[in-house]
N, C-alpha and C positions, 0 to 999 in steps of 0.2 A: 575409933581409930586404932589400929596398931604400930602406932610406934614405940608406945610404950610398952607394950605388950613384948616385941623384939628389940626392947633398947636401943633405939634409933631416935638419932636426932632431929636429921628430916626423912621428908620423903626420898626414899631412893629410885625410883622407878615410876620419877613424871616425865608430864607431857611438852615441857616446854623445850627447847632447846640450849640448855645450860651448859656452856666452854668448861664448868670445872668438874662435870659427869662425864666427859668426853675419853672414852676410849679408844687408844690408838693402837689398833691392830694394825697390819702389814699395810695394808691399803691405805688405809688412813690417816698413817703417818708418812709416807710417800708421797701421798694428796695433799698435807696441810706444810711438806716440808718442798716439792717443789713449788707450789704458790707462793709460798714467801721468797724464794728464791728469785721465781719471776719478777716480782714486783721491784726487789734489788736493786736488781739485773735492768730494770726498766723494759721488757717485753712487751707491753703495750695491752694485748690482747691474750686471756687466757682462759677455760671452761673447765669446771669440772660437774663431771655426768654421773650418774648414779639412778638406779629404782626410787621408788618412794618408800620414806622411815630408815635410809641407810643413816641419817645423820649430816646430812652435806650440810642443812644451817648452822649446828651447831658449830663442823668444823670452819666453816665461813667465819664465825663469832670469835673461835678463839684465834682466827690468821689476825682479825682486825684488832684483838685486844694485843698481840705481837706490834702491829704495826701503830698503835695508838700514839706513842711518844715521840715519832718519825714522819708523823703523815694523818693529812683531813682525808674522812671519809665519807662514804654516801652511801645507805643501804636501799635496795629499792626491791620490793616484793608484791606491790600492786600490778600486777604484768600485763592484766585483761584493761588495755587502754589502746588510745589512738597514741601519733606521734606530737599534738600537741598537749594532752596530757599527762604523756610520759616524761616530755622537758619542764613542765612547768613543776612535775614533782620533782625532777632533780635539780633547777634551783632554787625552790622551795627548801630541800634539803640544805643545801649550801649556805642557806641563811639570807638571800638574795628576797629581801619583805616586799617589793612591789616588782614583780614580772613582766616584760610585755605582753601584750595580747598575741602576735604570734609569732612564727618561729624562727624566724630571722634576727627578732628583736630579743628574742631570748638566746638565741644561740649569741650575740651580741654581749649581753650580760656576762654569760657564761664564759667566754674567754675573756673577757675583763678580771673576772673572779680566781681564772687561772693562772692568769699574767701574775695575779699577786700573791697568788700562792709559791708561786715559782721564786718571786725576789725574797719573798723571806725563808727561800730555802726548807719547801717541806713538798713532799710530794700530795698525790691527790689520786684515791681509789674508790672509783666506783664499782660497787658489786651489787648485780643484778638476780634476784634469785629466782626462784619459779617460771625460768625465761622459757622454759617449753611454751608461755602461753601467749606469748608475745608474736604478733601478727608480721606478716613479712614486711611492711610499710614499715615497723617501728624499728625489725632489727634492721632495717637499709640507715634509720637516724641514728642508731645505737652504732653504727658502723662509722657514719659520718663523724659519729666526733671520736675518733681515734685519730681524724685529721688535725685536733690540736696538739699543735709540738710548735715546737721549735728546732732550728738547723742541727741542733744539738740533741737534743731528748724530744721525750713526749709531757706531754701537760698531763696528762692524765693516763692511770693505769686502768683499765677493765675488766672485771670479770664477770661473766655470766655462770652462772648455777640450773642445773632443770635436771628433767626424767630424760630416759632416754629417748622420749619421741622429739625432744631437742635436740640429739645425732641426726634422727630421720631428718628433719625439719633441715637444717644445714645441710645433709647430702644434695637435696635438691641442685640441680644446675643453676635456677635464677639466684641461687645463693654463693655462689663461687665466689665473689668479690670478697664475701662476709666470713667465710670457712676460710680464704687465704691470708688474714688477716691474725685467723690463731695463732699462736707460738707455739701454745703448750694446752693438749687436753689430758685433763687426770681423772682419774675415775676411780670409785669407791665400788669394790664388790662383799657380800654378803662373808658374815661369820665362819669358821671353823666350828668344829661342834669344841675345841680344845680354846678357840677364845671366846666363845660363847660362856664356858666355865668362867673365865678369865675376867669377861665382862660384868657375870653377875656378882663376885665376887669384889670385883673394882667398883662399883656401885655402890656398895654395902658399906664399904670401907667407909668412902667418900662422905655415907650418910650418917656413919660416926660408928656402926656394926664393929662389935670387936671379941664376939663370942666364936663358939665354934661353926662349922659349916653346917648354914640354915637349911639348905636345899641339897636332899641325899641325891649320890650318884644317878640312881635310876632318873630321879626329877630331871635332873639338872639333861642327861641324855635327853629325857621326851622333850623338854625344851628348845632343844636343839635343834629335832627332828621335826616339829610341828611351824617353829619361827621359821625358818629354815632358813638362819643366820642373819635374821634381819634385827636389827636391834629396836626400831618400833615397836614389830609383835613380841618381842620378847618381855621388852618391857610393860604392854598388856596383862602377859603370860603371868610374869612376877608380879605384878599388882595386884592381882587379880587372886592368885595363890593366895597371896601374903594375908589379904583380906578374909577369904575364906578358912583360912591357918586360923586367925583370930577369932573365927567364930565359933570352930571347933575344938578353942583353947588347945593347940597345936602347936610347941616349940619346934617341931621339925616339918618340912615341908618333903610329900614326899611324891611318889609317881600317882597314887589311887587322887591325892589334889588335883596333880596338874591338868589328869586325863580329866574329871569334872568340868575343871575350867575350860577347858578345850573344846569341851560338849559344846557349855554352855555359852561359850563365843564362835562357836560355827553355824553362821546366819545359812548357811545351803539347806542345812535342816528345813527354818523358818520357809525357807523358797520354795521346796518341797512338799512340804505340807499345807502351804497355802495354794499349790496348785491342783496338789489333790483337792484339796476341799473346792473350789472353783469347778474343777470336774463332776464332782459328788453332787453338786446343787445346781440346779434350771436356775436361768435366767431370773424366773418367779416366784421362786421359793426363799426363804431367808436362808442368812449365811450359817453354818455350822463350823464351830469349833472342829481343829484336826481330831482330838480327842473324842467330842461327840460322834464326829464322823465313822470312827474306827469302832467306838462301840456301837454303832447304829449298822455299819456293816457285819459285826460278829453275829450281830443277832436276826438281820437277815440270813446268814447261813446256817444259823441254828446250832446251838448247844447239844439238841438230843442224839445225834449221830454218836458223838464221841460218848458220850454217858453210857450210851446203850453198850459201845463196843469196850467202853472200862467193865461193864457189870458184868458183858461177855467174858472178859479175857480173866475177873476175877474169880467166877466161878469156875472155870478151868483150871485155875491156878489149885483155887483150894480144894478140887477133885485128885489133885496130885498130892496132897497132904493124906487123904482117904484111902486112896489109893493107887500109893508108890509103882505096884507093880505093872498101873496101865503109862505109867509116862513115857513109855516109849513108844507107845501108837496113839501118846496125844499130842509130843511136841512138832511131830512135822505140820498139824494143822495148826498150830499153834503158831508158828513161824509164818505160814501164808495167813493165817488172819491178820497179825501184823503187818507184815510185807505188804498187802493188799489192800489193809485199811486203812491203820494209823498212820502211815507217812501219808496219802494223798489226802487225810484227812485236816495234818498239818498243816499241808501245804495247801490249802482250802479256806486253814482258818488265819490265812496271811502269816503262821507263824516263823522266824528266819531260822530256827534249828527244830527236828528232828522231836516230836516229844520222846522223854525216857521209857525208854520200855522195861519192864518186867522181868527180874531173872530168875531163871530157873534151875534149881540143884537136886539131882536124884541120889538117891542113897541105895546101891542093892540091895535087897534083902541077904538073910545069911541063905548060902546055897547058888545064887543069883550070880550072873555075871553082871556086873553094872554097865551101865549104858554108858556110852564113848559117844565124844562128838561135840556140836560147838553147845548142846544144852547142856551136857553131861558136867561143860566147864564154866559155866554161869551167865552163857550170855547170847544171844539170839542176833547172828550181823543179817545185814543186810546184803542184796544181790552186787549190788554195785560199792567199788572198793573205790571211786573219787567223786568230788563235787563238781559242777561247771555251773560258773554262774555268769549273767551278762554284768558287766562294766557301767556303770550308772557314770549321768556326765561328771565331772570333776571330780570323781571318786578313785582313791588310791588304794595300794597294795595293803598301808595299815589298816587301813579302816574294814575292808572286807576281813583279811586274818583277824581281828580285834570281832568282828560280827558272828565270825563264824566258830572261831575258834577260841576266842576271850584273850586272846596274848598275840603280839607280836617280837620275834628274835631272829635271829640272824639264821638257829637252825634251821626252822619253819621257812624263812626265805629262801635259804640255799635249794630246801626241799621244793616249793613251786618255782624255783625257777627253771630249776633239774624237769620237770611238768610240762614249763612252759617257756623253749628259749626263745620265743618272739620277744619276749620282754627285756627290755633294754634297760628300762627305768622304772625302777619300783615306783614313784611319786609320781608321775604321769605314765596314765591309761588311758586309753582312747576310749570312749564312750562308745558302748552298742558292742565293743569286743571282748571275744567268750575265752574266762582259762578254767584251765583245771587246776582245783584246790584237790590236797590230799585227803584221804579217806581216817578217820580212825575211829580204832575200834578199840572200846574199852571196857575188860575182862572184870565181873566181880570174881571176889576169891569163892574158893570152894564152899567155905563155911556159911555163906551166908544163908540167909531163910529161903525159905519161900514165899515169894507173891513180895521183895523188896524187891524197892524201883532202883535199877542204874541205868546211869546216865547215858548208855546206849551211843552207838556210833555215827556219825555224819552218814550222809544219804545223797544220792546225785538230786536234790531238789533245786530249780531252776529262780536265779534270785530274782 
């Protein structure tokens, strides 16, 4: 475990819903301050919506630990029910030990329980969580008892919680009675990358961290970028770092972790390779590992192509070491050997870049004018000066830059987008649609030998 390893008290980055990890960014402290307000105010009926992992129970926890010393409450999160064992669990909650059978007779109970709540002067809030999952039948009952009040107030205050297919589910027309019933909806939207910072850091605090900043700037960005401000993933992201920090006896946590972690919690991979290998193997054959699979395809396309064409391109290399003064009517065939073999060769043996090609330095002899040109300067480009690759489903702008290029920054984006202004949004690409990535091309210096490998330019190869 590392907590003692980062001087931590508890865990900073679980899974439960804990009020006193509760970070209150803009939204969510707008969310957790008009609902208490509501309830006040006696509004009757009140929702708040949000995605899934924003946090809504948690902020649910800390309204009701507000309203504890003021007011009985009810929490209900079992939501996949009928209308008769939706009431039974709410006066079950209530404390109400023998229920009717059914629902008259409970509803019965149930304003008896609020009559008396009422005379000793306390209110009564129920709050319904995960209500996206709650069938139209139950929200019609859940609506019905908003009819307990009296001339004056209401018996009971409401609030329903869910994703937003719980907006959908309300917009409906048969639902009109039940939407005109809300007073107040509040809604929790996703991180800043600046309270993202904010959040990991108020975590840490919490969980007793009182050293210097664990997670360097770079992290703390990819974190950002990858959660995409949702405080669930994030706190995955950072558990998951923090763990793997401790394996590699790591005080500081930095971007080469996070992107690990990243890897290894992107299950699309798993999807991917499970449907290749589905593909790869008949009905009647047994199942192959993705990894078997990929080396069982290399060596159907065979190793020897490429072997032949290194022992080629080696002994031309070192017929330039022999003799200098033919490298000039050896490297234009040098170039189309390359050009013609090794990249569709590449691209043959599945691999996603370009292998490195060979460079070459000539030296004049004394008397000699030296040879000019892209050999003369240590490096052999290719025909084509950009990449075009297809858009794999759910796959983004980092992930390709990161495939192709090994980095992702804001240069390199300005630069395809300058490429490609179809693009509107780096994070969602359309599947099946083709951009162009930049080309580059990378010069060894003068100095160096001959027959040393660099690392050679990108190539239009089709992803």
């Amino acid at each position: 475990m590392f907590l003692d390893f980062y001087n931590l008290r508890e865990q900073p980055f679980g899974v439960t819903p804990d009020s006193r990890y509760l970070y209150l960014s803009r939204t969510h402290r707008e969310a957790l301050a008009s609902l208490f307000y509501g309830v006040e105010m006696d509004r009757g009926f009140m929702a708040l919506i949000a995605p899934p992992g924003m946090g809504k129970t948690t902020v649910l926890f800390r309204l009701l630990e507000r309203l504890r010393k003021t007011t009985c409450t009810a929490f209900l999160f079992q939501t996949q029910c009928d209308s008769q064992e939706f009431l039974r669990s709410l006066v079950t909650d209530m404390g109400i030990t023998s229920p009717g059978a059914d629902l008259l007779k409970m509803r019965e109970e149930l304003n008896a329980a609020l009559l008396r709540l009422k005379g000793a002067e306390r209110r009564f809030v129920l709050v319904i969580d995960e209500a996206q999952n709650l069938e139209d039948s139950v929200l019609e009952t859940v609506r019905l008892l908003s009819n307990f009040e009296t001339p004056t107030s209401k018996l009971m205050q409401i609030i329903i919680a869910g994703q937003p297919q719980l907006a959908a589910k309300l917009a409906r027309p048969s639902l009109l009675q039940f939407r005109q019933r809300l007073s107040m909806v509040c809604r929790l939207e996703p991180f800043t990358p600046a309270e993202t910072d904010s959040y990991i850091e108020d975590r840490l605090q919490v969980a007793g961290y009182d050293g210097g900043p664990l997670f360097t700037r770079e992290a703390r960005a990819l974190i950002a970028a990858r959660s995409r401000g949702i405080p669930r993933n994030i706190n995955h992201l950072c558990f998951n770092a923090l763990s793997m920090g401790f394996a590699l006896k790591r005080k500081k946590i930095d971007r080469e972790i996070i992107q690990e972690v990243v890897e290894d919690l992107d299950l699309e991979s798993f999807v991917q390779e499970g449907d290749s290998t589905a593909q790869a193997n008949p009905p009647d054959s047994p199942a192959e590992s993705p990894r078997a699979y990929k080396a069982k395809k290399r060596g159907e396309l065979g190793v020897r192509p490429f072997l032949v064409t290194a022992l080629a391109a080696s002994l031309v290399l070192a017929s330039l070491l022999v003799f200098p003064t033919r490298a000039r009517l050896l490297v234009p065939p040098l170039e189309r050997v390359f050009s013609g073999h090794v990249v569709p060769l590449a691209k043959s043996l599945g691999l996603r870049r370009p292998l490195p090609l060979p460079t070459v330095s000539t030296t004049a002899p004394a008397g000699q004018k030296a040879i000019v040109g892209p050999a003369a300067r240590g490096a052999i480009p290719y025909a084509n000066p950009t990449v075009v690759v297809e858009v794999k489903p759910r796959q983004t702008l980092e992930r390709i830059t990161v495939s192709y290029f090994g980095r992702f920054d804001p240069e390199l984006v300005q630069e395809i987008r300058a490429l490609n202004p179809q693009i509107t949004d780096i994070n969602h690409l359309e599947a099946g649609q083709r951009i162009v990535l930049p080309g580059r091309t990378r010069t060894s210096p003068e100095t160096e030998s001959v027959g040393g490998a660099g690392p050679g330019p990108m190539t239009s190869v089709r992803n």
